[in-house]
C-alpha positions in Angstrom: -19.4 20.5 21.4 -18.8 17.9 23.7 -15.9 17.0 26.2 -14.8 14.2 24.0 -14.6 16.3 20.8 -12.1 19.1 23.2 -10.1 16.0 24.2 -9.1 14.2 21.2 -7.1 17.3 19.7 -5.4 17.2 22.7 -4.5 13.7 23.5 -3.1 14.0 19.6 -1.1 17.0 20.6 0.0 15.5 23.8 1.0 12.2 21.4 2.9 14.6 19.4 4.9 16.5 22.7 5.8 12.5 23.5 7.1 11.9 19.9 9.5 15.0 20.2 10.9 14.1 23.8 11.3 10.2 22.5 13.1 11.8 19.5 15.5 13.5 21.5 15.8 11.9 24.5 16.1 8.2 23.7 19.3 7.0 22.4 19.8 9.0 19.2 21.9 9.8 16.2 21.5 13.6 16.2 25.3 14.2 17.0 26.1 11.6 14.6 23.5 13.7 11.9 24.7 17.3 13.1 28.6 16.3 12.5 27.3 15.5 9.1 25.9 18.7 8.5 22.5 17.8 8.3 22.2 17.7 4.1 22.6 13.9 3.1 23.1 12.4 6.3 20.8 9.7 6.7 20.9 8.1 2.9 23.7 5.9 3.9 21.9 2.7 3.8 25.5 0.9 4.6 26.3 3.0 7.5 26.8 1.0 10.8 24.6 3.6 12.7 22.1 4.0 9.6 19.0 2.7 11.6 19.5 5.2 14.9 19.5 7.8 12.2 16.5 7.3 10.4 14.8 6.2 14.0 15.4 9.9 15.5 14.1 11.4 12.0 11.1 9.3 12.0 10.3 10.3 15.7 11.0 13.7 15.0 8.5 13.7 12.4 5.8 12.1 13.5 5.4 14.1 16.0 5.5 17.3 13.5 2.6 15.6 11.2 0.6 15.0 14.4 1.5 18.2 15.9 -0.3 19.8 13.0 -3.1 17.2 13.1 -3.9 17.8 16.3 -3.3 21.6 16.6 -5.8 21.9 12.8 -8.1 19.3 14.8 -8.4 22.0 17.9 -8.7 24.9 15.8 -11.6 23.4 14.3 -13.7 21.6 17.4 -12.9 25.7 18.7 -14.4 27.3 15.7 -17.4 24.8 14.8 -18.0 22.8 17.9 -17.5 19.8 15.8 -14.4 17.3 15.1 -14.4 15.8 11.3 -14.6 12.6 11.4 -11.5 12.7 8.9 -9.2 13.1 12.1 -10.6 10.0 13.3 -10.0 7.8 10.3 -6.4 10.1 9.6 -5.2 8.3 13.2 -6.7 5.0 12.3 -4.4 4.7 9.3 -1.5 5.5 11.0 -1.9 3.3 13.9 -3.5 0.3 12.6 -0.9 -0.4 10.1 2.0 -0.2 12.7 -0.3 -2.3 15.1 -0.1 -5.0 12.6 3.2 -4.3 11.0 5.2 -4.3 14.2 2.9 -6.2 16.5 2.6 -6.3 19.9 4.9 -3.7 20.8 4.4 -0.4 18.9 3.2 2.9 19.9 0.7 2.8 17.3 -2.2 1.4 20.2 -2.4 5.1 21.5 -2.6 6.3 17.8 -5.7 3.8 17.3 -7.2 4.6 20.2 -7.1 8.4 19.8 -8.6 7.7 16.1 -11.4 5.2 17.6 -11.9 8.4 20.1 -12.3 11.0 17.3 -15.1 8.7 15.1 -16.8 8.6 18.6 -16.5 12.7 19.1 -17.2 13.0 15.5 -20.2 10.8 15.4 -21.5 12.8 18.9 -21.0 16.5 17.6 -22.3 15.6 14.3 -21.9 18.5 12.0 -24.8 20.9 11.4 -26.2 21.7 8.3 -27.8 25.0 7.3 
């Protein structure tokens, strides 16, 4: 195992601590959703705060899908030594499609970057055969 295949599960982890804070902490509809009662309350497409609501979901759950990416990601590199290249190419499609979707300003350069880091761990620790 190699430093770089330790540090990609947690700069995805970190990622996902930065997705929850930016979830709650920016400007957000959670009052707005918790009034509501939670059930049905962001499938108001007509709504005048409709986009701050899906925003703070989308936040919020990005950082749970990359939460689990990256803690699945450590639990492997801990038990094999070795980080699947899968994790790599898992980040690249989430962050090259909002680099060019939403181009120049996203938060999906990290995301690449982190990916292009995991081929590069992956392709280091290369997994043993027996």
């Amino acid at each position: 195992m190699n430093a770089l295949a330790r540090w990609v599960p947690r700069l995805i982890i970190a990622t996902a601590i930065l997705h929850f804070a930016w979830a709650f902490a920016q400007p957000n509809a959670w009052n707005a959703i918790v009034r509501d009662g939670f059930f049905r309350s962001v499938v108001d497409t007509g709504a005048a705060d409709y986009f701050e609501r899906e925003f703070s979901v989308w936040w919020m759950v990005s950082g749970v899908a990359l939460l689990a990416l990256g803690t699945l990601s450590r639990h492997v590199v801990r038990t094999t030594g070795h980080l699947p290249a899968q994790v790599g190419w898992y980040l690249l499609g989430l962050g090259v499609p909002l680099c060019v979707i939403y181009f120049p300003v996203t938060g999906g350069w990290p995301v690449t970057a982190i990916g292009v880091l995991g081929l590069v761990a992956a392709r280091r620790t290369g997994a043993v055969r027996s």
